[in-house]
N, C-alpha and C positions, 0 to 999 in steps of 0.2 A: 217160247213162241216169239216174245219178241228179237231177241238173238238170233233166230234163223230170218226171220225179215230184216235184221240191219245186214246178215249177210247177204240175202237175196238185192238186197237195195245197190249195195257196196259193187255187187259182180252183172247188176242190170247196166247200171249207169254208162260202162267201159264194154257192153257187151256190142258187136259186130265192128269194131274197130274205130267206135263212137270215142266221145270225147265230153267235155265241159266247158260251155261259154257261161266266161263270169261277166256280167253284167251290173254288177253291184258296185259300182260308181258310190258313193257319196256325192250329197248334194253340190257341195264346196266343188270338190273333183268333175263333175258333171259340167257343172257351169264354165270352169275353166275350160274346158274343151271345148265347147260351144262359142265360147269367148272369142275364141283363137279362128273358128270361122263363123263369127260374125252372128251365128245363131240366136237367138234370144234368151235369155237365161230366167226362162219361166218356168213354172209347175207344168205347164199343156204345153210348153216343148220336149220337157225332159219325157212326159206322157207319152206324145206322138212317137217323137226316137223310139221308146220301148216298145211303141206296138209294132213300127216296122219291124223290129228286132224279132217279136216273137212269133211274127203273121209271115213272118216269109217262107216261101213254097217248098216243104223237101227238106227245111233244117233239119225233120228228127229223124233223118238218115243216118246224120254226121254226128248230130247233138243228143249225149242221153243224159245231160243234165244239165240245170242255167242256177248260177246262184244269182238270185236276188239281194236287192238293198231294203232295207223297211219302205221306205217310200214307194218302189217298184211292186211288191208282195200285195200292197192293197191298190194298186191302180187299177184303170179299165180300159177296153177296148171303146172306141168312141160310142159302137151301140148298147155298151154295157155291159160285155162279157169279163168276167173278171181275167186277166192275164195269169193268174194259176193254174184256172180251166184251159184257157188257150195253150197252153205247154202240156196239160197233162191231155187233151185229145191229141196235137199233136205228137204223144210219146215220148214225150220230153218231162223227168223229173224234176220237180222245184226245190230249190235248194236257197238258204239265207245266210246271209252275210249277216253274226252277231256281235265281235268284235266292235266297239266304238273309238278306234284308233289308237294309233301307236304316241305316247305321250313321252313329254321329257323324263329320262330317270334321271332321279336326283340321287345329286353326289357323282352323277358320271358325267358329265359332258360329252357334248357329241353323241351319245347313245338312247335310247329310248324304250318303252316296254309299253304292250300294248294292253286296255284299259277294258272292262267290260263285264267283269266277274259278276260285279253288285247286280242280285237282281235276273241274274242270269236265267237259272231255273225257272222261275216265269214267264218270262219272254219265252226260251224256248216251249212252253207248255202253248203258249198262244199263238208259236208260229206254225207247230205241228197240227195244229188244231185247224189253220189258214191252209194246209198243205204240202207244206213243206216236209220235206223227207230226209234230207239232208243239211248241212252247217258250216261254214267255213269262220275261220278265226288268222289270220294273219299276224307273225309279231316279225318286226324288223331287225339286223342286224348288219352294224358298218364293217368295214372294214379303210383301217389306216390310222399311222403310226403305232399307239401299243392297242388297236381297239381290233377285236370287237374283248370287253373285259369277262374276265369269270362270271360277276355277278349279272352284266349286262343277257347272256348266255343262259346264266342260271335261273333267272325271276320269271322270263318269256318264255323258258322252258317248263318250268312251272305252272305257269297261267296256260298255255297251250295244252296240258295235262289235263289241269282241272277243268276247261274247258269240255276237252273230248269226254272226260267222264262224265260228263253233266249231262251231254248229249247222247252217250248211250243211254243213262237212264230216261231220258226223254224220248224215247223212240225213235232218232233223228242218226245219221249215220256222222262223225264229225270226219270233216277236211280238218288236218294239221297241215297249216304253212307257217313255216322256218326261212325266211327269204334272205337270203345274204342277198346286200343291195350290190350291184353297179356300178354305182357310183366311186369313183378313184381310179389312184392309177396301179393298185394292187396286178399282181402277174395272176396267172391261170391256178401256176401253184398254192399261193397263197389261198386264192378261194378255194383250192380241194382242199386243203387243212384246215381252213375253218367251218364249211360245209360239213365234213366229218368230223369236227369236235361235236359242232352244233346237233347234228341228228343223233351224236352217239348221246349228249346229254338230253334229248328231247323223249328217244328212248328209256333211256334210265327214269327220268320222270313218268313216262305212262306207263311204265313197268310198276312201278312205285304205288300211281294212284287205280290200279287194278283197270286199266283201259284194257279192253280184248282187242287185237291186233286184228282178225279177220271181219271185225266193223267199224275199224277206219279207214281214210284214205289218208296217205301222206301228198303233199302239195308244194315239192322241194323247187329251187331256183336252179338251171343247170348250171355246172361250174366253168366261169368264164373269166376273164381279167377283166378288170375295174374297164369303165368305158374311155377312162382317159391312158391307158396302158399304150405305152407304144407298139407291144408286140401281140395281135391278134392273131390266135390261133385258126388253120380251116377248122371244118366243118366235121372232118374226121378225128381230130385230136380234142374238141371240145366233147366230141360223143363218148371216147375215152376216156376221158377226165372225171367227166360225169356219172358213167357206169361203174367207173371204179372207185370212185368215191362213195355210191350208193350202198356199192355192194359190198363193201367194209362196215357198212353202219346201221343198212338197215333190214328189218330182221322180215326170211321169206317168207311170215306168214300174213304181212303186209296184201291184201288184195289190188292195188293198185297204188302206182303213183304218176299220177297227174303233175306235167311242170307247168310251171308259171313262164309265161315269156317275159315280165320283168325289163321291159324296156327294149328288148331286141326288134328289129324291124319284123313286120310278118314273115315275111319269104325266109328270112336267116334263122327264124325260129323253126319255122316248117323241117327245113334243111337238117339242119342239128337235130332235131325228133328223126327225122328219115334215116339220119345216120348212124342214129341210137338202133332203131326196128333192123336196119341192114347189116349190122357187124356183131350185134349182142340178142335178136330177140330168143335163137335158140336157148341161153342158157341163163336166163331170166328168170328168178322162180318170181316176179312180180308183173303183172302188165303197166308197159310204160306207155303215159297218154298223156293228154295235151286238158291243161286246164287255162286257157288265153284267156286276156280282154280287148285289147288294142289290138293283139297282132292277129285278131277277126274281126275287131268292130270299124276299126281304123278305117280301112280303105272305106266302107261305107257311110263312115259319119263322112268322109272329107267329099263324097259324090253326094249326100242329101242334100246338107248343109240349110236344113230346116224349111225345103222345098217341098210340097206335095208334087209337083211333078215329077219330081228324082225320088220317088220313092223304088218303082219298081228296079232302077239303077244300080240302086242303094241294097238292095235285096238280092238281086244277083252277083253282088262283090261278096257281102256277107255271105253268103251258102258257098262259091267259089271258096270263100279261105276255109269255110270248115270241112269243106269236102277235098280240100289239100291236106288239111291236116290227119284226116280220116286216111286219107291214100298214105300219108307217111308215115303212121301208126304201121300199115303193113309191109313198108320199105318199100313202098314202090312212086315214090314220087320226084318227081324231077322239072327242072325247069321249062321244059317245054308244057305246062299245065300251063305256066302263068301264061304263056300267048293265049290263049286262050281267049 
């Protein structure tokens, strides 16, 4: 019983060409943002943001699921409505971010492994219990000179396993993300070779720890050269790279994989998904979707800016990027939307 609900959970979320706005900022992360315009970095700011977030008109056209932050999972609507209700009337699955960040691993320098296990299995019992249906867990990994390391590969792939298992026994469907960062001046190549070490070890790991493939979701980075790389690929060669990297490593009985935009501007992210859906979606045994934060929330934090008069402003940029993203799920999006 519960097995056919993580499947049904797994294939609702991605169902009419929908997607996933993560929203699960940490506190630290939040405030930075807000910092940057000027916002106030309080508890009833970070509160308000999320309620435009989740009040806005027609998101769960676009959005079939939001991962929350612990902070976010317990807030409320100013009149009191709890924000889990407000996403689940609106059709909008809730989803938590339980991972507690990616920490220094020791003995490797420059790399890190992300923190969270302790303790796990109760939390998740308390967030399913709050609503949530779904899990996401993030572990980071660099790229540059001899990095990313085996063991750095190996521990994040591990914890992302036990993770996911913990969460199917919890009723909770898990998000696996494996994020090769950005950051550098690595070529495109180099990310598709570590990208597919990375997922073909994260697979061997939930093979391992008896994870059922058709009640997770994978939540990969697409594969791009380092941000500092002098040679950027278009739009149709990073869709290539990606596809072909996936589809060396991860296995089709995967129900969907959601990417990360990871730093790319909205619109280039949009792009790159639209050019995946246009050259590959016939022969995809996965559906490929969009799992953003920035490159939906972005444009809209920078039009609120902790205004109540920019809210409604603020709300139709928001629904504009995930109803771009929605369109370029079925490869039909193009730049003339953003005139719009």
């Amino acid at each position: 019983m519960k097995s056919q609900a993580l499947r049904d959970i797994a294939t609702t979320l991605f169902g009419d060409n929908k997607g996933l706005l993560a929203m699960d900022e940490s506190t630290p992360t939040c405030n930075k943002r807000f910092a940057r315009l000027g916002i106030p970095q309080t508890e009833e700011a970070r509160r308000a943001y999320r309620e435009l977030i989740v009040t806005t008109p027609g998101l769960g056209e676009c959005i079939g699921g939001a991962i929350l932050y612990d902070e976010t999972i317990r807030q409320h609507k100013k009149d009191g409505t709890p924000f889990v209700k407000v996403l689940i009337d609106a059709g909008i699955i809730p989803g938590i971010k339980v991972d507690i960040g990616a920490k220094e691993l020791a003995g490797y320098p420059g790399e890190k492994v992300t923190e969270g296990l302790d303790g796990l299995r109760d939390r998740l019992a308390e967030y399913f219990g709050m609503g949530a249906r779904f899990a996401k867990w993030r572990a980071v990994i660099a790229i540059g000179g001899d990095l990313p390391s085996r063991c750095c590969i190996a521990v994040n792939a591990n914890a992302l396993a036990r993770y996911a298992a913990l969460c199917q026994e919890a009723g909770l469907v898990p998000i696996v993300e494996p994020e090769v960062l950005m950051q550098g001046n690595h070529t495109i190549e180099s990310c598709s070779e570590v990208t597919e070490k990375v997922l073909r070890e994260v697979f061997c790991q939930i093979h391992l720890q008896g994870v059922v493939l058709e009640e997770m979701i994978l939540k990969p980075n697409m594969v791009l050269p380092g941000s500092d790389c002098t040679s950027q690929p278009s739009v149709e060669e990073v869709a290539d790279a990606t596809v072909n990297a996936l589809l060396r490593a991860v296995p089709a009985a995967v129900p969907a994989v959601a990417f990360l935009s990871g730093g790319q501007s909205a619109e280039l992210a949009t792009a790159r998904l639209n050019a995946m859906s246009v050259r590959f979606k016939s022969r995809l045994p996965w559906a490929v979707a969009f799992s953003f934060a920035r490159a939906i929330q972005q444009p809209a934090l920078e039009l609120w800016k902790g205004r109540d008069e920019n809210v409604l402003a603020a709300q139709q940029a928001l629904y504009h990027r995930a109803r771009c993203n929605q369109t370029a799920r079925r490869g039909e999006y193009s730049q003339e939307m953003e005139k719009v």
